[in-house]
C-alpha positions in Angstrom: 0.0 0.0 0.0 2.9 2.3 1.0 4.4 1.4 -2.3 1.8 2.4 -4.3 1.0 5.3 -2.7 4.8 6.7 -3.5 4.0 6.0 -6.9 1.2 8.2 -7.2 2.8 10.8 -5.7 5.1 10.6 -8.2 2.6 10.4 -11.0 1.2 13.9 -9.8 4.7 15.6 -9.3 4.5 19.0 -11.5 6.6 19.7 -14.5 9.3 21.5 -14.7 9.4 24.4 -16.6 11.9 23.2 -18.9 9.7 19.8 -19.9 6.7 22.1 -19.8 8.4 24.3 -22.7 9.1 21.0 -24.8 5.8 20.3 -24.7 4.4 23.5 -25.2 6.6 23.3 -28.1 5.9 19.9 -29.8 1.7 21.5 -29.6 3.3 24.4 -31.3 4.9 22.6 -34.2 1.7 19.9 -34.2 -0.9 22.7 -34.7 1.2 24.1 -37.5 1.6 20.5 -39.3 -1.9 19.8 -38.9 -2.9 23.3 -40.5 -0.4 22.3 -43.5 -1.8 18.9 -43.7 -5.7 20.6 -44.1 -5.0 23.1 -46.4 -2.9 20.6 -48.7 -5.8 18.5 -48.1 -8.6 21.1 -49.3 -6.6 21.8 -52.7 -6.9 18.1 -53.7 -10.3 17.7 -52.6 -11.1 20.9 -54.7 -9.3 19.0 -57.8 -11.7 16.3 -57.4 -15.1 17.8 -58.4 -17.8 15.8 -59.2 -19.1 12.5 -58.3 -17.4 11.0 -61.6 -14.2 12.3 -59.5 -14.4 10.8 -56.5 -11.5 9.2 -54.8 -10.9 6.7 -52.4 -9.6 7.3 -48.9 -6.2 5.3 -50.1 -6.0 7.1 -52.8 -6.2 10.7 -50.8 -3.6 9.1 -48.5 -1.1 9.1 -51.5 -1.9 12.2 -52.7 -1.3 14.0 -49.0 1.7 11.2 -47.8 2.9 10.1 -50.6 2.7 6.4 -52.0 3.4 3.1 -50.3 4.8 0.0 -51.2 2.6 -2.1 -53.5 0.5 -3.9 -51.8 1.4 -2.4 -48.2 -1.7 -0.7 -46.3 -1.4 2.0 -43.4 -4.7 1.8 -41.7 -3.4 4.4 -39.0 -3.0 6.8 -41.7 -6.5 6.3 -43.2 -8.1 7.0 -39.7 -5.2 9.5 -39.3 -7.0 11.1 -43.0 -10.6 10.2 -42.4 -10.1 13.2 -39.1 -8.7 15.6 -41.3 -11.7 15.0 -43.9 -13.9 15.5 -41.0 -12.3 18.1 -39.4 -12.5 20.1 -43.3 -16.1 19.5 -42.9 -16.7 21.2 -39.9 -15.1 24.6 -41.2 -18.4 23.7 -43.9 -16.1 22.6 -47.1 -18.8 20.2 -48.8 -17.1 16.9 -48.8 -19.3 14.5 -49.8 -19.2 11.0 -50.2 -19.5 9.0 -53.5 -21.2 5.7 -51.8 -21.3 3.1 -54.3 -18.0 3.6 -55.8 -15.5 2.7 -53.5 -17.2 5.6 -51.0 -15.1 7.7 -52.2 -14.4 11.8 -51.3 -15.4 14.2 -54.0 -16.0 18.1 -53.5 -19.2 18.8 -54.4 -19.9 21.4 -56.7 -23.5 22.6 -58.1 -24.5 19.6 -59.9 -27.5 17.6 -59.3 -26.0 14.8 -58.6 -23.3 16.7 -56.4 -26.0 17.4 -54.1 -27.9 14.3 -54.3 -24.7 12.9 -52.8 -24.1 15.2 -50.2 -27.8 14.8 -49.1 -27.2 11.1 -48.4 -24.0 12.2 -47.0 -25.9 14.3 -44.3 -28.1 11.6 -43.6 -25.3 8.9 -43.2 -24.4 11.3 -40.5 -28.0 11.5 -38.9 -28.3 8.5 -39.1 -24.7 7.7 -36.8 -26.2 10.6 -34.6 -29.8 8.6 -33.9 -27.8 5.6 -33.6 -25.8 7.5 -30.7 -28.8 8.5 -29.4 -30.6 5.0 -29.1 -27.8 3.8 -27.0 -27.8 7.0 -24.6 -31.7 7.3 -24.2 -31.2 3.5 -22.9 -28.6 4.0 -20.7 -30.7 6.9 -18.9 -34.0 4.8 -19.1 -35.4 7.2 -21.6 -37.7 7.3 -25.0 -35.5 8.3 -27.7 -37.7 11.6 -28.5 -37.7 12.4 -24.9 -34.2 12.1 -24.8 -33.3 14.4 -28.1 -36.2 17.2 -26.8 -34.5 17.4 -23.1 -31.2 17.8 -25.0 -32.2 20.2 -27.4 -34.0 22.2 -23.8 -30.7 21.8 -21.8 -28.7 23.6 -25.0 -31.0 26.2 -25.2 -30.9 27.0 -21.8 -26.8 26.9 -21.7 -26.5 30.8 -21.6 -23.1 30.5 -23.1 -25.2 29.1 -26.2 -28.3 31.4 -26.4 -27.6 33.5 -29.1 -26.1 31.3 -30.8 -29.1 28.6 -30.0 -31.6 31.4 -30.8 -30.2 32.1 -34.2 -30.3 27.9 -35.0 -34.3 28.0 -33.4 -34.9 31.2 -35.8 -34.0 29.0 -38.7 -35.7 25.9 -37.4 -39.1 27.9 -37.1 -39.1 29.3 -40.5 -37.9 26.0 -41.7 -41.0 24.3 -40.6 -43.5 27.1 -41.1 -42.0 27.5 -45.3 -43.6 23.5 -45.3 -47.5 23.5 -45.5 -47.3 19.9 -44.2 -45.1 20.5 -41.3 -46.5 24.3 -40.4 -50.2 23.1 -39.6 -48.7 20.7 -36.5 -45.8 23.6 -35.9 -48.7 25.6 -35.5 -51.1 23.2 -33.5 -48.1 22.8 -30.3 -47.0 26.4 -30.0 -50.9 27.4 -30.1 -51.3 24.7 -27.1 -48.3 25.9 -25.4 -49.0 29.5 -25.6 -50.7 31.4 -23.0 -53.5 34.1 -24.2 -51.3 36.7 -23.6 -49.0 35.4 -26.0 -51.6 34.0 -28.4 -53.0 38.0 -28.1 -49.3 39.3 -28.8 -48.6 36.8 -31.9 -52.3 38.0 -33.6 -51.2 41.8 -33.3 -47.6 40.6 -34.8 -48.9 38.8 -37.6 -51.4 41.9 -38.2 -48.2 44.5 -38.2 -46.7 42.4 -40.3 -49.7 42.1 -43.1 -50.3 45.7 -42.8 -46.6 45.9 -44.0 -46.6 43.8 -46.4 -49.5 45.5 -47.9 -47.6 48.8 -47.9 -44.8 47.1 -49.3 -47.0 45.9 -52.3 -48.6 49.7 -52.6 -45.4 50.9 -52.9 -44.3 48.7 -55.8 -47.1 49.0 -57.6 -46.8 53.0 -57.6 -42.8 52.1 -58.9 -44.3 50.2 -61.3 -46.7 52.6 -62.6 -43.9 55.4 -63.1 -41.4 52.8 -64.4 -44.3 52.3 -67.2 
């Protein structure tokens, strides 16, 4: 027991300032190769645009590393690739994947089928996400709706997040409301939710907002007249 207990001490003894530097500096030098590695990354993804362009994750891996020996496979360095793919879509670069040929990476550009593919891109990753989610609403003894609506609440009450949460809910809202199908039930849980007060204050909202848009119309049709 005695012997152990020395060795944590030992385990929680501070760094020096010297091995402190070192590894302030090997972060240093890491941040800058990984910065290197995503931007030389990005220019060969924007080389490959296109479904009909795709290319495989190996085949990335040689264009950023360099070839290896026929028939020799680094699967550390196609995890070590898949990150920095990921990490290019989260600054938004639209990286979709080809699935069906190879699932290979292609930048997607404004064709049809360019989006069509980074549609079923997104949903691959919804998909992972309500997988994710199964498992944790288990774990907590939870529906999995229940689950994803108390973690939506708990984000938008994070005051570190509200603008940023309230900007995402603004989109969300007139996301549902611009579909006919999905603004009548939008409709039917905030009317059931809202007090009259609030049901009073929505009515005079949607009334300022008609009057505007009527003098809005006015206006252009007066514009019109002159311009003809």
């Amino acid at each position: 027991m005695v012997k152990r207990k020395r060795k944590r001490n030992r385990r929680r003894k501070p760094m020096s300032r010297k091995a402190a530097a070192k590894v302030a500096a090997i972060r240093r030098a890491g941040k800058h190769v990984v910065k290197d590695e995503l931007d030389a990354l990005r220019k060969i993804l924007e080389s490959h645009k296109g479904p009909s362009n795709a290319v495989s994750n190996a085949g990335l891996a040689a264009a950023l590393w360099g070839e290896l020996l026929q028939g020799q496979r680094d699967i550390a360095r196609e995890r070590k690739l898949r990150t920095r793919v990921l990490q290019l879509r989260k600054s938004g670069c639209p990286i979709a994947l080809y699935i069906g040929k190879g699932n290979g990476y292609f930048w997607a550009d404004g064709s049809a089928e360019s989006l069509q593919a980074l549609r079923e891109t997104s949903e691959m990753f919804d998909h992972r996400a309500d997988t994710s989610h199964k498992i944790a609403a288990r774990l907590v003894g939870m529906d999995l709706i229940d689950y994803q609506a108390q973690r939506a609440a708990a984000k938008i009450d994070d005051e570190a997040e509200q603008e940023k949460q309230e900007a995402a809910l603004r989109t969300f809202v007139e996301r549902v409301t611009r579909n006919p199908l999905t603004m009548k039930i939008f409709v039917r849980v905030v009317g059931e939710r809202m007090s009259e007060d609030e049901k009073a204050e929505l009515e005079a909202e949607r009334a300022q907002l008609a009057a505007l848009r009527a003098k809005i119309r006015e206006q252009l049709a007066g514009l019109m007249a002159l311009v003809a």
